[in-house]
Each structure stands twice: as C-alpha cells, then as structure tokens.
N, CA, C and O of each residue as an XYZ file, in Angstrom:
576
protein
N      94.384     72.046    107.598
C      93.889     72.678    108.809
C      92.714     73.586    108.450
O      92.698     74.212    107.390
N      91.541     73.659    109.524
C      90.656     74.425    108.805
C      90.652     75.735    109.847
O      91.576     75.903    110.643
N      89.428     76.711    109.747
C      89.358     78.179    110.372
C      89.359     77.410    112.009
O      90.157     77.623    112.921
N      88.195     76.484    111.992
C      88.000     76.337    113.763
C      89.274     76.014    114.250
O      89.594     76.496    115.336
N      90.267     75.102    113.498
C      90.992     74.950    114.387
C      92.166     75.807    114.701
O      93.065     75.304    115.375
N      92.265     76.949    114.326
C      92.777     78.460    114.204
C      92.220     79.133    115.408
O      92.923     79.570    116.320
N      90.807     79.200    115.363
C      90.165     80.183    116.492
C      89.774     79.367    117.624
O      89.396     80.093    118.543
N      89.721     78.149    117.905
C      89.359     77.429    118.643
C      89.747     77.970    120.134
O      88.872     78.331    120.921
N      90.517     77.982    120.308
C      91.492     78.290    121.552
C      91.150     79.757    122.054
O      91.288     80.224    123.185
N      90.662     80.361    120.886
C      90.696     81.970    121.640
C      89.768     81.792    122.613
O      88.856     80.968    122.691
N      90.384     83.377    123.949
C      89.300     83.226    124.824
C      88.380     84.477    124.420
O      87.472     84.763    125.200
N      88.554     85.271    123.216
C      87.626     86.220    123.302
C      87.503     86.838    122.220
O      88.569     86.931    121.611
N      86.244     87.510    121.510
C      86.549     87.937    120.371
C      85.916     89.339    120.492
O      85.113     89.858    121.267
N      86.614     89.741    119.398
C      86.423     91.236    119.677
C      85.290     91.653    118.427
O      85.007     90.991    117.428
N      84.673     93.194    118.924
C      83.942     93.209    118.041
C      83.120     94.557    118.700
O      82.932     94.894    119.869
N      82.713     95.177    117.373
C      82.211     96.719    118.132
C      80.377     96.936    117.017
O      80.066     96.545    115.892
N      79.717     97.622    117.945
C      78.709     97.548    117.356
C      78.303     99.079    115.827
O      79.054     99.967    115.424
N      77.378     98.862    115.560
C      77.275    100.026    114.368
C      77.155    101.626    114.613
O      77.307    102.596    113.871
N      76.786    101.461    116.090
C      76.108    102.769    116.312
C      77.347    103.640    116.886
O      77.452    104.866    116.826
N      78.183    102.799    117.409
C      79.734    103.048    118.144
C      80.263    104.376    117.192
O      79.782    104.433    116.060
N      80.917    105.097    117.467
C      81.270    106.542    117.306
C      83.100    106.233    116.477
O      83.927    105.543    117.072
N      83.335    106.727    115.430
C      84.478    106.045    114.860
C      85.782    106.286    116.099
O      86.831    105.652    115.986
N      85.590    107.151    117.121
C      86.654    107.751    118.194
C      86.879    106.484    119.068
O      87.921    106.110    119.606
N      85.454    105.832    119.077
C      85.678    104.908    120.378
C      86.320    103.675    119.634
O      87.103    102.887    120.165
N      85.803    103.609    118.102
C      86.218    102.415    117.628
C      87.229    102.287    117.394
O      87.512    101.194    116.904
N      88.168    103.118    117.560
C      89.895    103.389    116.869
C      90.609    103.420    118.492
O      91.674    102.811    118.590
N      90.148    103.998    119.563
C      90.477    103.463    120.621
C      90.061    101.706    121.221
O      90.724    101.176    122.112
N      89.160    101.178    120.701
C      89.206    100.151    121.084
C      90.244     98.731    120.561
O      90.686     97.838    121.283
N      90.434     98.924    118.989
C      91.317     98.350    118.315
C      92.467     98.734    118.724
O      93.454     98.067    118.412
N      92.603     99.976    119.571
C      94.267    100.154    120.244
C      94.325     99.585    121.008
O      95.339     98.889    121.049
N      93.249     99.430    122.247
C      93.387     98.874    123.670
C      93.508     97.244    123.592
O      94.227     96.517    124.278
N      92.605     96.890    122.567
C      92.900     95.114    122.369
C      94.049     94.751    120.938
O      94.078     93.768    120.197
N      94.690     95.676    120.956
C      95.683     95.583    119.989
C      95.487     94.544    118.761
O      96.164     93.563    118.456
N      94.290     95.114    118.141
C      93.909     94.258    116.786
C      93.935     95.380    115.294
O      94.419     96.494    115.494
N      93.584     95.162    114.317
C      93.522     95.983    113.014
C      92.580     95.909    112.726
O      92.288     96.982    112.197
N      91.545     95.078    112.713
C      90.027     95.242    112.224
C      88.890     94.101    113.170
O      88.922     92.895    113.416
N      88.410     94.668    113.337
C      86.920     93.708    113.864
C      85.884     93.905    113.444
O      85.422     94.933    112.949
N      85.359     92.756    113.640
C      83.796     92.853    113.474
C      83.019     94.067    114.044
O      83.401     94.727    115.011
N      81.524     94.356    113.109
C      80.746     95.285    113.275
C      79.854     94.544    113.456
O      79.837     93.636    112.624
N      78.653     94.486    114.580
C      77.297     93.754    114.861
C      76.458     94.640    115.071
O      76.784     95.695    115.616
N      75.291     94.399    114.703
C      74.062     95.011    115.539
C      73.729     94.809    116.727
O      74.348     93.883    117.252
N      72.824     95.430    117.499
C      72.393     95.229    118.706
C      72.366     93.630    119.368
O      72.808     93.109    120.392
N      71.342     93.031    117.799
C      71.029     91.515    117.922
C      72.091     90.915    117.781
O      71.781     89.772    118.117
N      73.492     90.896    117.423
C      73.943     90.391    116.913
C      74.899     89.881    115.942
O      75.919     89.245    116.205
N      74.440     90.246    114.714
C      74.159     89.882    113.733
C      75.447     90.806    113.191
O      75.497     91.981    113.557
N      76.687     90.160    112.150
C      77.558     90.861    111.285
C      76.943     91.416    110.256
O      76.205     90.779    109.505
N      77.247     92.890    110.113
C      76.829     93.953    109.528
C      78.175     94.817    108.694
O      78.232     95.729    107.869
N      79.171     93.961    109.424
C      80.162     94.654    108.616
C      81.572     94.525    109.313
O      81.600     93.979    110.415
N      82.893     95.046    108.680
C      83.878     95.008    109.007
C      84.477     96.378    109.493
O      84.165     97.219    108.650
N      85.054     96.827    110.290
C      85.851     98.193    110.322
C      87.560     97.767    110.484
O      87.845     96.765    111.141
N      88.418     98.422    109.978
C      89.936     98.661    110.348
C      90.681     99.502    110.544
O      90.119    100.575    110.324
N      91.736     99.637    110.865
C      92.383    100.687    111.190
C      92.376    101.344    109.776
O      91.681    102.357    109.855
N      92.896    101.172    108.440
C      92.746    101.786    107.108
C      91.833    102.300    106.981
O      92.011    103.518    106.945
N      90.341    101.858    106.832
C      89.320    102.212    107.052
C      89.480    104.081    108.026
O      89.429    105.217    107.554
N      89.625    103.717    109.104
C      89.970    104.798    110.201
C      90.360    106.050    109.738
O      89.963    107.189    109.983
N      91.643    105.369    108.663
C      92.621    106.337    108.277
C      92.660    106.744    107.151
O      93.018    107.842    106.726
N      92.245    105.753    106.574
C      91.744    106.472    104.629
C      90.533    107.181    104.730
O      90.499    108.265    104.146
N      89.432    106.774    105.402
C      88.111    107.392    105.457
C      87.679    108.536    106.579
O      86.495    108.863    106.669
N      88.725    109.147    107.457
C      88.340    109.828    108.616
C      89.036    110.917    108.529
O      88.735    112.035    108.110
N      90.424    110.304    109.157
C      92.253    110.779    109.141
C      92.387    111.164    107.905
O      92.510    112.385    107.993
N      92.433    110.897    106.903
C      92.840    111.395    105.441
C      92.218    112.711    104.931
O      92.697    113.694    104.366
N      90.703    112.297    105.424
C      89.801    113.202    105.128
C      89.637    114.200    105.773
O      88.593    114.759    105.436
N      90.406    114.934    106.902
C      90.035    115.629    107.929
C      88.959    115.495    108.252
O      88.247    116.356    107.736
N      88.096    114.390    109.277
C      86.906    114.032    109.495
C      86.872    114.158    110.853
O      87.770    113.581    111.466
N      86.003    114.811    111.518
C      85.995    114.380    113.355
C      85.385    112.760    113.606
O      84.182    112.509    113.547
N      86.215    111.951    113.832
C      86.122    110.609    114.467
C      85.005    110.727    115.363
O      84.001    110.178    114.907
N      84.835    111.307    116.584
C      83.981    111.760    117.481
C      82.525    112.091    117.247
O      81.702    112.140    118.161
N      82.207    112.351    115.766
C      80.933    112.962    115.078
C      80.360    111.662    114.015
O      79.210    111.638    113.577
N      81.290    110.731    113.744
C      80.784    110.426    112.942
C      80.822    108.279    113.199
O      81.831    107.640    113.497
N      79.753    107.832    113.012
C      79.207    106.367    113.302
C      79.945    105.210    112.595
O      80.038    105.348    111.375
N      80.402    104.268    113.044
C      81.399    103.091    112.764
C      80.211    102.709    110.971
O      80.729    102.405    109.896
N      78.914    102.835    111.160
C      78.415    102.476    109.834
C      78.814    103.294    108.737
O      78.569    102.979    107.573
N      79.575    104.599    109.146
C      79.645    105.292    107.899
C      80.428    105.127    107.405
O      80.496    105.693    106.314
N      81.892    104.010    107.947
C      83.125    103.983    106.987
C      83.634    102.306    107.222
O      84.680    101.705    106.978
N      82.552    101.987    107.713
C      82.365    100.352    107.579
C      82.572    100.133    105.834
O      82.513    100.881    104.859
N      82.900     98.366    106.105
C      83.513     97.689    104.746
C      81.438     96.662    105.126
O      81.222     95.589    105.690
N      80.692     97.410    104.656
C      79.284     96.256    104.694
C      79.330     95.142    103.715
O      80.000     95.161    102.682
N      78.594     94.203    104.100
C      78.347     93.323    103.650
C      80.252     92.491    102.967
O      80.597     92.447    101.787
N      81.055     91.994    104.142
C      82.479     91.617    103.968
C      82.350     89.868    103.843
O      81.745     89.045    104.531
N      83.133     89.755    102.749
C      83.820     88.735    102.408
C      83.770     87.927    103.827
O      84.283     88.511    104.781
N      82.942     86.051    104.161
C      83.277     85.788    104.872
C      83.331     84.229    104.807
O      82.926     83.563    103.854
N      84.055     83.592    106.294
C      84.223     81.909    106.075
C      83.414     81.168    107.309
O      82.802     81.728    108.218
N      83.581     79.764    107.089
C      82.675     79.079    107.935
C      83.816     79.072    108.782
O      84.879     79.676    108.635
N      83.262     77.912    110.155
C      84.706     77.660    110.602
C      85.303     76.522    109.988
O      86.418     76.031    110.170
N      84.345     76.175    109.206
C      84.741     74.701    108.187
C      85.715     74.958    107.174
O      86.341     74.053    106.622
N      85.881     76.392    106.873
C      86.785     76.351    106.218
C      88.385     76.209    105.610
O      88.982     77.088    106.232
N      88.996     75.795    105.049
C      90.275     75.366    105.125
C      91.186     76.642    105.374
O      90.664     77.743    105.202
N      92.235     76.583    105.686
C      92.652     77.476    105.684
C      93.538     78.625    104.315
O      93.940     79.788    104.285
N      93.486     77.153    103.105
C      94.690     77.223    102.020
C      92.700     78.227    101.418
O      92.534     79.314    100.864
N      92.103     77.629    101.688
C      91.188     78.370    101.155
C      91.156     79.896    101.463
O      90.912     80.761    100.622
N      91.419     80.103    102.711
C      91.379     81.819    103.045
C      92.494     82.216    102.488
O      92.681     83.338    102.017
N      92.983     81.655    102.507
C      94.792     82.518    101.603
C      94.020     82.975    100.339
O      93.637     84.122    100.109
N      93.911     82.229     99.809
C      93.257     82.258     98.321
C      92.020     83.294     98.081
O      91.955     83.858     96.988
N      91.136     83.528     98.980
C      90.374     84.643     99.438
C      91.020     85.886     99.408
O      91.112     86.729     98.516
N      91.496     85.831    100.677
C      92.799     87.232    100.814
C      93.512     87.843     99.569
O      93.610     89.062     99.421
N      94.003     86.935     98.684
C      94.928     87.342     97.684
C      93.823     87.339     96.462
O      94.161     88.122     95.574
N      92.681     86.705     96.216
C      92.145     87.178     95.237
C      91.178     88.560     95.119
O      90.869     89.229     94.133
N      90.765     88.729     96.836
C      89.737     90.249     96.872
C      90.883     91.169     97.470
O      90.490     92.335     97.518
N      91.794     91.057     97.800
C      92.850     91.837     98.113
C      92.922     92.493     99.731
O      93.310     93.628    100.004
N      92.491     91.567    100.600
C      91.646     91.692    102.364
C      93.010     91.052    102.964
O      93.708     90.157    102.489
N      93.145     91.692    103.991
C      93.732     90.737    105.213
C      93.109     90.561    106.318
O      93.772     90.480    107.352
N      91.428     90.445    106.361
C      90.945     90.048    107.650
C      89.693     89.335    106.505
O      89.316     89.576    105.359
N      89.344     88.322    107.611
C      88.243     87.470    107.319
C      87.619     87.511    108.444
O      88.197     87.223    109.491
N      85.820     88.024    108.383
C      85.161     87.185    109.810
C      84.723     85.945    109.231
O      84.581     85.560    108.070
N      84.493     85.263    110.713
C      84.364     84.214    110.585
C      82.890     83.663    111.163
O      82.639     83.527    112.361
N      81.791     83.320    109.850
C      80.357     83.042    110.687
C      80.298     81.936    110.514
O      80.983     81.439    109.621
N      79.309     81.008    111.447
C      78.732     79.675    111.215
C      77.336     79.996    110.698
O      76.617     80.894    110.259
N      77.414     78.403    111.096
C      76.096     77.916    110.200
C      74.349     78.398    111.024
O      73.163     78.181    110.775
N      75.071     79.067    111.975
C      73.662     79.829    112.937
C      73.732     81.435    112.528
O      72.980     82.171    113.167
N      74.569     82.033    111.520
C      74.588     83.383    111.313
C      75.624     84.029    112.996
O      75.856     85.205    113.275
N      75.965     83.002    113.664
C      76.973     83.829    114.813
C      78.298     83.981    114.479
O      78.968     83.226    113.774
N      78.705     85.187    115.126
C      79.997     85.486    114.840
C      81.162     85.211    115.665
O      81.237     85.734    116.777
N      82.090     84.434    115.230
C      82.669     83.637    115.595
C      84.347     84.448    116.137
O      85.208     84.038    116.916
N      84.267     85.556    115.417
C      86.230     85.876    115.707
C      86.594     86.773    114.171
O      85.658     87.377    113.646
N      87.604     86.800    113.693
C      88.310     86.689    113.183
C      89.827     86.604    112.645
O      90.833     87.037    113.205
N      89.739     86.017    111.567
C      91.160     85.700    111.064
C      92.225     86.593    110.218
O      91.784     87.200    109.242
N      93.069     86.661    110.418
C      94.122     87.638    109.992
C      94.962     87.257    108.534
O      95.339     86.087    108.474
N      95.132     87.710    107.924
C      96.823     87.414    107.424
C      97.712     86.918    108.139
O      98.218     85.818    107.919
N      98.025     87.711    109.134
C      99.447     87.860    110.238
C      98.984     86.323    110.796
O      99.884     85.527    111.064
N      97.549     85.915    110.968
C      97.670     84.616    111.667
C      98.027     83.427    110.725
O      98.685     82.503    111.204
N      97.614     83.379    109.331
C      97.196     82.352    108.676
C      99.421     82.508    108.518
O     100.113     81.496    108.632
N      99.954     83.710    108.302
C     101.605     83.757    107.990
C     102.507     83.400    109.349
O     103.729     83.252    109.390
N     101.503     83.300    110.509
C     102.243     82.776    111.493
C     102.788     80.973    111.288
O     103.800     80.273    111.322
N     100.925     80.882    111.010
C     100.769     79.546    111.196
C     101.867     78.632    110.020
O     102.401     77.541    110.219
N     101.945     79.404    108.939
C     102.799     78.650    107.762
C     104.289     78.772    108.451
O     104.992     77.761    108.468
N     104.741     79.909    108.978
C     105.699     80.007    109.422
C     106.406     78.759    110.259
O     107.446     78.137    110.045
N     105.461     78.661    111.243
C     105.817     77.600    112.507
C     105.859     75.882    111.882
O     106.539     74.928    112.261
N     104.574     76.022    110.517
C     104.984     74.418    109.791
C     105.912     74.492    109.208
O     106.332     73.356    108.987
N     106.385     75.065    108.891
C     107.498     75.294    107.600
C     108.607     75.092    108.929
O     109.093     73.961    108.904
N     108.979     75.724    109.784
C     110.024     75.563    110.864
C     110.165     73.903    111.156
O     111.242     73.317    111.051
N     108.668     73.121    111.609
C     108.582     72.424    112.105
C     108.887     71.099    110.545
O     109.032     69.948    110.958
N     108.931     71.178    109.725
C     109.249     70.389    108.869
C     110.854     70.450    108.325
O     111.395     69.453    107.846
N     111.574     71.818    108.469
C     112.962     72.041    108.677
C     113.685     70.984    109.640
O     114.568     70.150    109.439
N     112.810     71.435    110.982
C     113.545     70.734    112.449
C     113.595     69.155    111.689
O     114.634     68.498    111.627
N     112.417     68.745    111.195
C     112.181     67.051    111.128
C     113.299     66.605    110.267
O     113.961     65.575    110.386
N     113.407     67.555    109.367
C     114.105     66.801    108.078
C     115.969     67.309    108.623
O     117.000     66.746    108.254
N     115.891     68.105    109.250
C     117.441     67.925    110.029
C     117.786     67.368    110.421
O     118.902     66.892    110.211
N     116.790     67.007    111.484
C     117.127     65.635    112.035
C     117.012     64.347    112.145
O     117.353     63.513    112.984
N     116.279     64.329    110.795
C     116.879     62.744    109.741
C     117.974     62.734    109.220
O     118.709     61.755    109.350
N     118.334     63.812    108.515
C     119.550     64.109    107.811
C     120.845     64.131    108.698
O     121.953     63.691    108.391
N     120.557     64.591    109.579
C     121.811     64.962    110.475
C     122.047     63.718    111.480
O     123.236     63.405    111.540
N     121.215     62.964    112.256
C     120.760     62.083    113.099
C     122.347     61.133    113.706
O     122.695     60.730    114.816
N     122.973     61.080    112.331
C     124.036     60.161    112.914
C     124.780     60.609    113.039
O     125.565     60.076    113.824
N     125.117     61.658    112.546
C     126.181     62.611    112.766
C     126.879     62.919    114.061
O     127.774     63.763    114.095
C-alpha cells in the first residue's frame, strides 16, 4: 500500500502558516484534534513542521508566552518528507530510523498534500492483521 492510498479519501488537510502566533497554533491542533501539521508560507510552499511537543518542549517547558512568539521560531524546518508514491513499509522505516511520528506528505509539484501519522500507518496494520486473523479462522474453523 502506498501514502496516496492512505490520504486519498481525506476531505481536508490541515495546516498553519509561519507567521501564525504559537497561541493560535496550539489552539488550532486542539480544535481539529491533530498533533502536528504542516507549516506553509503565504505561497504555499512547506517550510516546516510544528507539534504539540514542539509546543511543549519549546514554549511550555520554557516558560515562554505562546502569544509573543511565531510558529517559525519552534518549527521542526526543513522535515523529513514522502511522495504520495511512497510505500507505506517505507514510512515505518523513516519514523523508526529519524525517530518522527509525523510525515508530510509532498508531490512531485512541491504541493502539500496532508499528513501521515504513526497512529495512522498502526491503525492501518492493525485492521490487516485483524483482517487476515478473520480469513484464516474461517478456513480453519469453516466446517466446524
């Protein structure tokens, strides 16, 4: 299975720009109940990653006013990223070798596409792994 056919279906992706204030950006990841999104410029263009850790190691930890200070200053720049061509056994392998649980996801036009989780890629194993249980039960079991 590769990334597109992971994000395909979404109807929306989230994503906050650089100039955004770290207050609004930690309320917005609450209101669309995500852990990290994309950072774009005006044009566009991925510039970077922010997360809730981020938020909280670099703001919260620090006694920092959220309110004073710009999503570029505790941005993850220039982040680890995949096509939508990419497999998915491949992002595992990403994740666990730079030590990330979010991937954005750009094409081949520099647009930003979504991104991918841990929690999604451990859903998705979850539900095959179920769905190859169910099959082989009920070969095994069938006449029973």
């Amino acid at each position: 299975m590769k990334v597109e056919d992971l994000i395909h279906s979404r109807s929306e992706i989230f994503f906050i720009t650089e100039n955004q204030t770290v207050h609004d950006a930690a309320r917005y990841l609450r209101e669309k109940q995500v852990r990290s999104v994309g950072v774009l410029t005006p044009g566009g263009m991925l510039v970077g990653v922010v997360s809730q850790s981020d938020i909280s190691d670099k703001v919260a930890a620090e006694n920092k006013c959220p309110a004073w200070m710009r999503v570029s200053e505790i941005m993850t720049s220039h982040p680890i990223i995949v096509p939508p061509s990419a497999h998915l056994d491949e992002c595992v392998r990403l994740m666990e070798k730079h030590g990330i649980y979010h991937l954005p996801v750009v094409d081949e036009t520099e647009t930003y596409r979504g991104m991918i989780s841990a929690q999604d890629l451990l859903r998705l194993i979850a539900s095959d792994e179920k769905a190859r249980a169910d099959m082989l039960e009920s070969f095994l079991f069938l006449g029973r």
